[in-house]
Z-matrix of the N, CA and C atoms (Angstrom, degrees):
N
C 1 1.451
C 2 1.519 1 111.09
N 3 1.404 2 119.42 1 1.64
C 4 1.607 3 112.57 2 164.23
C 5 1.292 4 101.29 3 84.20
N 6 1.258 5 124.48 4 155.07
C 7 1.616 6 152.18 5 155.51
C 8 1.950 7 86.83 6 47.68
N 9 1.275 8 133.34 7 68.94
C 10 1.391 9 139.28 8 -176.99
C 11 1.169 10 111.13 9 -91.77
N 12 1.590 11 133.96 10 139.28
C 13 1.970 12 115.11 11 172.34
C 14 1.903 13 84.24 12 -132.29
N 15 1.453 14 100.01 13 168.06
C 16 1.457 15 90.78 14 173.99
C 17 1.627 16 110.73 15 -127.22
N 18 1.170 17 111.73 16 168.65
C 19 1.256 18 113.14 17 -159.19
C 20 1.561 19 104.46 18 -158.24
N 21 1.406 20 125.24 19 117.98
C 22 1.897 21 126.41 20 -169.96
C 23 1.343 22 96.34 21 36.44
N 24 1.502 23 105.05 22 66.55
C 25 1.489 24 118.35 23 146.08
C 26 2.167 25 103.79 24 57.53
N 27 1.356 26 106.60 25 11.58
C 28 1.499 27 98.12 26 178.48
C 29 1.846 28 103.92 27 -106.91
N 30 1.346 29 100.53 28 -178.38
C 31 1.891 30 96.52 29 179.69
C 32 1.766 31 97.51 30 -119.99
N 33 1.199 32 119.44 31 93.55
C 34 2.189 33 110.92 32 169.76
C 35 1.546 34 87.40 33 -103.31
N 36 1.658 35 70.17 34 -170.44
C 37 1.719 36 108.69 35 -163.15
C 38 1.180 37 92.08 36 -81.96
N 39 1.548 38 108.98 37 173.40
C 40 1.614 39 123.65 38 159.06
C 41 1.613 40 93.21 39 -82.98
N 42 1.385 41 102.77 40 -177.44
C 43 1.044 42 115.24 41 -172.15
C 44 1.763 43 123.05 42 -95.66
N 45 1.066 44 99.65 43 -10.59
C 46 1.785 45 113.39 44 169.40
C 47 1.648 46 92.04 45 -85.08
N 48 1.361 47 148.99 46 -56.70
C 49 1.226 48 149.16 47 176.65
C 50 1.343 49 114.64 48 -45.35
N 51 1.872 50 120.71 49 -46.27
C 52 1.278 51 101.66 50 161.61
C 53 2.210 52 126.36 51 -63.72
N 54 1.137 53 115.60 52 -27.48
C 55 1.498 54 139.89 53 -145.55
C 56 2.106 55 75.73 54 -85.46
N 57 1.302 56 108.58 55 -56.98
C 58 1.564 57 95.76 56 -178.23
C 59 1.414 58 113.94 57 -77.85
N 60 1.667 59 131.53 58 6.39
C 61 1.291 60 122.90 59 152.26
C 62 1.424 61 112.06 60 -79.81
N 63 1.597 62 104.86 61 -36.51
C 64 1.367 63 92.34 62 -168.15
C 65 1.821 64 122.51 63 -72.09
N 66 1.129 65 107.72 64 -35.33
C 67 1.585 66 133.75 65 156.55
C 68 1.880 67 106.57 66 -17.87
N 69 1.224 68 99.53 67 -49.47
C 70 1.538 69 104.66 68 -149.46
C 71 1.413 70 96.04 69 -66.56
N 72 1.444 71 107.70 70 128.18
C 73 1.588 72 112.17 71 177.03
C 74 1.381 73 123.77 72 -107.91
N 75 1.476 74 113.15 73 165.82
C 76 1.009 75 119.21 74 -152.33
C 77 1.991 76 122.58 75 -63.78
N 78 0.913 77 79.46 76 -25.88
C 79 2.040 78 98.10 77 165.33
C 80 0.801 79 132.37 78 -79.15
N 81 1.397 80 108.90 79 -2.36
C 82 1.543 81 109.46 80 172.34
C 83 1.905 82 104.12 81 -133.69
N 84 1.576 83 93.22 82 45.52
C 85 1.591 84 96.66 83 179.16
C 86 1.393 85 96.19 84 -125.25
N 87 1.460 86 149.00 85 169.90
C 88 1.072 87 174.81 86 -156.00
C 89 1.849 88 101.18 87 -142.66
N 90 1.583 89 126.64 88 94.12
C 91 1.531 90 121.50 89 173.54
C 92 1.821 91 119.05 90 -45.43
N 93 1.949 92 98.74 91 -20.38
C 94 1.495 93 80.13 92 173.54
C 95 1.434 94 129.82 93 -85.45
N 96 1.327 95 92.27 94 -15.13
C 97 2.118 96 110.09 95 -173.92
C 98 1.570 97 88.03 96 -78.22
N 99 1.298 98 151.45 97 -45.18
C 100 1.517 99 117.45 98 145.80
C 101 1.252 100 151.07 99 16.15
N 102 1.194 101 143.97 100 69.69
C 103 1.334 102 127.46 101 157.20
C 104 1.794 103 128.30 102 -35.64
N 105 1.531 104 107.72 103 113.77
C 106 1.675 105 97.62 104 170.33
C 107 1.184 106 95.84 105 -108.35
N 108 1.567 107 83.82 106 128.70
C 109 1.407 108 140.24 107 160.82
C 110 1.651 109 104.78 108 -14.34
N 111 1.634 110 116.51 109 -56.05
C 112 1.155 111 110.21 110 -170.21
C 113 1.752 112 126.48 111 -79.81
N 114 1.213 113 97.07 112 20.77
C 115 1.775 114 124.22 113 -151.01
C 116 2.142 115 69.54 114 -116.46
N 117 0.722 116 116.21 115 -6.96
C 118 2.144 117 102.00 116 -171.44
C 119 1.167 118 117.42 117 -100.86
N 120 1.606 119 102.18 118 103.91
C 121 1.453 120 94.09 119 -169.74
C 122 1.632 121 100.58 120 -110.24
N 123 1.611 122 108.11 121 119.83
C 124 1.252 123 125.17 122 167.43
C 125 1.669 124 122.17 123 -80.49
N 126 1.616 125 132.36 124 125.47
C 127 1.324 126 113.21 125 159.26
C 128 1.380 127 123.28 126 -71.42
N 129 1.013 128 139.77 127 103.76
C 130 1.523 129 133.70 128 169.09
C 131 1.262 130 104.49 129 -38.12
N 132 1.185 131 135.73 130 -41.27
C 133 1.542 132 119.48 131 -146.16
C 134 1.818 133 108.34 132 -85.33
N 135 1.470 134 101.90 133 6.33
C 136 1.785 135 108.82 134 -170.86
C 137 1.680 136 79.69 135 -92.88
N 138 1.287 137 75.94 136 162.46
C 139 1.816 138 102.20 137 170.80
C 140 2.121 139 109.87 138 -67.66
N 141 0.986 140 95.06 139 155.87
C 142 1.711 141 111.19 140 -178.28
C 143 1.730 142 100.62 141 -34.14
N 144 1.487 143 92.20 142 -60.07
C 145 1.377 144 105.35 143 -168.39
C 146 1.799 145 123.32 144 -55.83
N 147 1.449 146 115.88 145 -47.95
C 148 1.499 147 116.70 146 143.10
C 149 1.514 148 137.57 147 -74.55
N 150 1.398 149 104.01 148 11.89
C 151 1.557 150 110.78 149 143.68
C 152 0.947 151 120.52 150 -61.23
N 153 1.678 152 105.76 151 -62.46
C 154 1.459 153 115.69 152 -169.94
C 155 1.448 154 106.98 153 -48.22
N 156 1.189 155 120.50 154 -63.58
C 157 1.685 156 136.83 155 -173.24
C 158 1.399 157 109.57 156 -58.12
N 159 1.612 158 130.27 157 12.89
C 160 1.048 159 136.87 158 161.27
C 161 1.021 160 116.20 159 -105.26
N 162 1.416 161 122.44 160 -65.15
C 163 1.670 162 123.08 161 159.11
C 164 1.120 163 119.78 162 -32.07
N 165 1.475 164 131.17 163 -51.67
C 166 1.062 165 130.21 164 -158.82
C 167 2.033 166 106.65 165 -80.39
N 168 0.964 167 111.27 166 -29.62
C 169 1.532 168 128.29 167 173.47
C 170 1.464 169 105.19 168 -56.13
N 171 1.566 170 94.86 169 -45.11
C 172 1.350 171 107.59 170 -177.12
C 173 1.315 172 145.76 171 -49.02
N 174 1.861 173 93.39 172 -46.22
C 175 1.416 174 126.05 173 -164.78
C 176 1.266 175 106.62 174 -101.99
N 177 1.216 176 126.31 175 -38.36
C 178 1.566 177 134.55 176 -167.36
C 179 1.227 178 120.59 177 83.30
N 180 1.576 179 102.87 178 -51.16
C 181 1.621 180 112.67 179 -173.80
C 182 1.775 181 99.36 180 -124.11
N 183 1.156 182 136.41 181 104.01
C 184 1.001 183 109.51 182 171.79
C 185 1.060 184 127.66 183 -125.91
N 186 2.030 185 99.24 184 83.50
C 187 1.386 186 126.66 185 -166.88
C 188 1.434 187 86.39 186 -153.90
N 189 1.205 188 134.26 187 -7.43
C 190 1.442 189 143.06 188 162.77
C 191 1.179 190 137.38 189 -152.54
N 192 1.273 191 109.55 190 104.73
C 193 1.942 192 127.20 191 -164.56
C 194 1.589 193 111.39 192 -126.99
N 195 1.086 194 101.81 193 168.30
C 196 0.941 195 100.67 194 173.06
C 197 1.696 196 127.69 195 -148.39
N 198 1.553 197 128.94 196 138.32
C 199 1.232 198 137.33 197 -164.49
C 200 1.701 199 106.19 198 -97.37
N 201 1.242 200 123.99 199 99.42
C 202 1.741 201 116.75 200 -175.76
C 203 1.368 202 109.78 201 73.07
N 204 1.629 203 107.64 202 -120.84
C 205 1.172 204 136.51 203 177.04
C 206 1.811 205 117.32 204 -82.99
N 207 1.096 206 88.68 205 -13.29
C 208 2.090 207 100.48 206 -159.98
C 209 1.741 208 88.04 207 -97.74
N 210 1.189 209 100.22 208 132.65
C 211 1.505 210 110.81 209 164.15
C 212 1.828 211 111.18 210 -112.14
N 213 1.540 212 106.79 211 133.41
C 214 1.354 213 108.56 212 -160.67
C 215 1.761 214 104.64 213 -112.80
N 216 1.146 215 110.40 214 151.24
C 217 1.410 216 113.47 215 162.94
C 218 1.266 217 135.55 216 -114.23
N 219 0.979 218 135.59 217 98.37
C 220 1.444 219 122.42 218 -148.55
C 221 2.109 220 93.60 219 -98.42
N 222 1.868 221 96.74 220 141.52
C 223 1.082 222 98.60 221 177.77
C 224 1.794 223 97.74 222 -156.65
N 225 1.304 224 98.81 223 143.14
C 226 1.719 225 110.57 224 -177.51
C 227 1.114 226 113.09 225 -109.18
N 228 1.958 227 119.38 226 126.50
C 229 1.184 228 125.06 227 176.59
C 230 1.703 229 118.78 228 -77.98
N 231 1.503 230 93.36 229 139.93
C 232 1.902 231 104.63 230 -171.82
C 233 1.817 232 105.97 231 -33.83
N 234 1.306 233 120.57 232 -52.01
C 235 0.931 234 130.56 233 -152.19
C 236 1.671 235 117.17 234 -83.08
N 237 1.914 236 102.83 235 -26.21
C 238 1.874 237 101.21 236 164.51
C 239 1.134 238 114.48 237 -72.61
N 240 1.824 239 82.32 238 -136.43
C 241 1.784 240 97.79 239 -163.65
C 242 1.333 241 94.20 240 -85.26
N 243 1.843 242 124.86 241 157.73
C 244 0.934 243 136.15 242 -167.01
C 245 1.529 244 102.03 243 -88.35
N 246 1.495 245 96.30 244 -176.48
C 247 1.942 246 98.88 245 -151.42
C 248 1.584 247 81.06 246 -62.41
N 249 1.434 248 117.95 247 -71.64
C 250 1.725 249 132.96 248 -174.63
C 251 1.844 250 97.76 249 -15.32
N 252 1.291 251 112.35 250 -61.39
C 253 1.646 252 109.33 251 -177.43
C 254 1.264 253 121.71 252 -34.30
N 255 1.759 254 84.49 253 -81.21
C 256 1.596 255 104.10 254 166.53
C 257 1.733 256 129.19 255 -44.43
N 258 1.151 257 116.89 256 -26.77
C 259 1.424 258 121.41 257 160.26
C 260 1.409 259 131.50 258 -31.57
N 261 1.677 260 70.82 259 -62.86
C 262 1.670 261 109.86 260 -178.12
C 263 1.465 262 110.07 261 -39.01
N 264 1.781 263 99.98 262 -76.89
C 265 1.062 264 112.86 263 -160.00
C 266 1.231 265 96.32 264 -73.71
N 267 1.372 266 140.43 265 2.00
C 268 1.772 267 139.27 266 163.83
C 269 1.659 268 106.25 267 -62.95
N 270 1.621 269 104.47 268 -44.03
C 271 1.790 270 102.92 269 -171.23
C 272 1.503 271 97.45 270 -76.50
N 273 1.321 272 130.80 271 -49.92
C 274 0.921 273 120.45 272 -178.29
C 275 1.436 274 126.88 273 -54.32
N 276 1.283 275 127.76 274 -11.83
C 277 1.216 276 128.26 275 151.31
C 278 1.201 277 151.10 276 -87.93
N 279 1.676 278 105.19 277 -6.10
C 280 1.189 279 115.38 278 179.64
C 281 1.465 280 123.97 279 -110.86
């Protein structure tokens, strides 16, 4: 994924690399180049930190997935829980 730093032993993006996933809109996506969501298989039993690095391997973009037929966008308001929260409680649910 280019321009990579690491951080608790995982490999992310910089932060302009996430900002041009998140950017990418919905009209100019194809629902099959999508990852669904229900295709993600997480181990629970790894630590938080190789969750993340599973999902994220997983998804490609994960600012755009998709459930079946429904293509989703995921976006976080200034004022909640921060992306790291919301993450969280993303692995923990899936």
């Amino acid at each position: 994924m280019g321009g990579i730093f690491t951080e608790r032993g995982i490999d992310f993006m910089t932060a302009e690399e996430y900002r041009a996933l998140l950017d990418v809109d919905f009209n100019n996506v194809k629902i099959e180049d999508l990852t669904d969501i229900r295709k993600i298989k997480i181990d629970k039993n790894q630590p938080q930190s190789k969750r993340q690095a599973q999902f994220l391997k997983q998804v490609g973009n994960p600012y755009m997935l998709r459930r079946g037929s429904m293509m989703i966008k995921v976006s976080f308001a200034n004022n909640g829980l921060s992306m790291e929260q919301a993450f969280e409680n993303l692995l923990l649910n899936v």
